[in-house]
N, C-alpha and C positions, 0 to 999 in steps of 0.2 A: 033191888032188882029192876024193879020200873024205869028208874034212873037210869041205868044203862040198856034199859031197850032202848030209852026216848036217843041216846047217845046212838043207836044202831041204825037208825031209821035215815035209808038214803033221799025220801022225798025230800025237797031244798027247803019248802017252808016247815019241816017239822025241825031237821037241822037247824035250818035257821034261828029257828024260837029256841033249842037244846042252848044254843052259844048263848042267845041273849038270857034264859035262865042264868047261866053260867059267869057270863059279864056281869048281870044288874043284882047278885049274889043272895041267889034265889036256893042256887047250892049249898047243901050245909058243905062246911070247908073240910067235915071226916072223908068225905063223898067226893071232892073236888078232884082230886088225881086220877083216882079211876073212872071218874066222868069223862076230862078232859083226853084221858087214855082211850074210851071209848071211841069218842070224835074224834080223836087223831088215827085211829083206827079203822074209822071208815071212810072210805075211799070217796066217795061222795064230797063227803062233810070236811076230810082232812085240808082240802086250799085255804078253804076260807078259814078252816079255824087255826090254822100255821099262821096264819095273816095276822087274824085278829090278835091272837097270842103277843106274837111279836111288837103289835099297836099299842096293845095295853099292857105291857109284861108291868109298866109302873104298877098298876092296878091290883095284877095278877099276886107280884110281891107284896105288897102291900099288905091284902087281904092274906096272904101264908106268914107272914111275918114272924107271929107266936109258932109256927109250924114248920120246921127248916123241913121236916123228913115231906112235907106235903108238896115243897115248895122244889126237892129234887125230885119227886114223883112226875111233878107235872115236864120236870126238863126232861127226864126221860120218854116223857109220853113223844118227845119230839123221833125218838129212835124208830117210829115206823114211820117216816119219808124214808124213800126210796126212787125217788130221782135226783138224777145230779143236779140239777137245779135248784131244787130244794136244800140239798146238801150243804153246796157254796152259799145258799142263802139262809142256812143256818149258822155258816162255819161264819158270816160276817156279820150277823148277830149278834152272836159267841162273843166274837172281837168288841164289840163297839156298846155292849152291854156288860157293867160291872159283877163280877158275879164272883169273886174269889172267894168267897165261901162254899164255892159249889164247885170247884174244879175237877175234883177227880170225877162226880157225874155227867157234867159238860164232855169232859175226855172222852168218858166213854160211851158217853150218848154219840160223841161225833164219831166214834170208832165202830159203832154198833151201822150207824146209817152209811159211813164209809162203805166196810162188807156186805150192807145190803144192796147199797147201788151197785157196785160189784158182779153182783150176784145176777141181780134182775138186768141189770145190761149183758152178761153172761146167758141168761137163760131165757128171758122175754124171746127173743127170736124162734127159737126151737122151740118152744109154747106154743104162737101163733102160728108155726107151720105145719 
């Protein structure tokens, strides 16, 4: 439970530390997914940790490696982006990072952030008005 407060917390220095717990694998790795779920969850915290993600995905597998189901957790965590941006800068990721062990979750992770961008370009407007 604590773990995913410290994960909820928009202040940038408490995120901040959440990532580098997270990186310098201070996480136990049962806890890893729905950590990194946490922080890609929060809006705050999700640029920087899409980033780092992506920086260190070496890292990221590495440390899941005994753990396939931990290791599709965390590709999923990628399905709350919700900007196009983010999207194409996942979908070239995707591309340019070996992951065919992980295909059908990729798929649908990028089919999940698809319909959400979608969605929030659909709806953000009539939100703020």
């Amino acid at each position: 439970r604590y773990l995913q407060a410290l994960a909820a917390f928009e202040d940038e220095t408490l995120h901040t530390r959440a990532r580098t717990l997270f990186f310098d694998g201070v996480i136990p790795m049962q806890d890893a997914a729905s950590f990194v779920h946490g922080l890609m969850a929060n809006r705050e915290a999700r640029p920087q940790t899409f980033s780092q993600l992506r920086e260190r995905f070496a890292l990221v597998r590495e440390r899941a490696g005994a753990a396939p189901m931990i290791l599709r957790r965390i590709i999923e965590a990628f399905g709350n982006l919700d900007a196009r941006a983010d999207l194409e800068t996942m979908r070239s990721f995707f591309t340019s990072t070996p992951l065919d062990d992980l295909k059908q979750s990729v798929a649908q992770t990028v089919e999940r952030v698809e319909q959400q961008v979608e969605l929030c370009e659909r709806a953000r407007p009539q939100v703020r008005a």
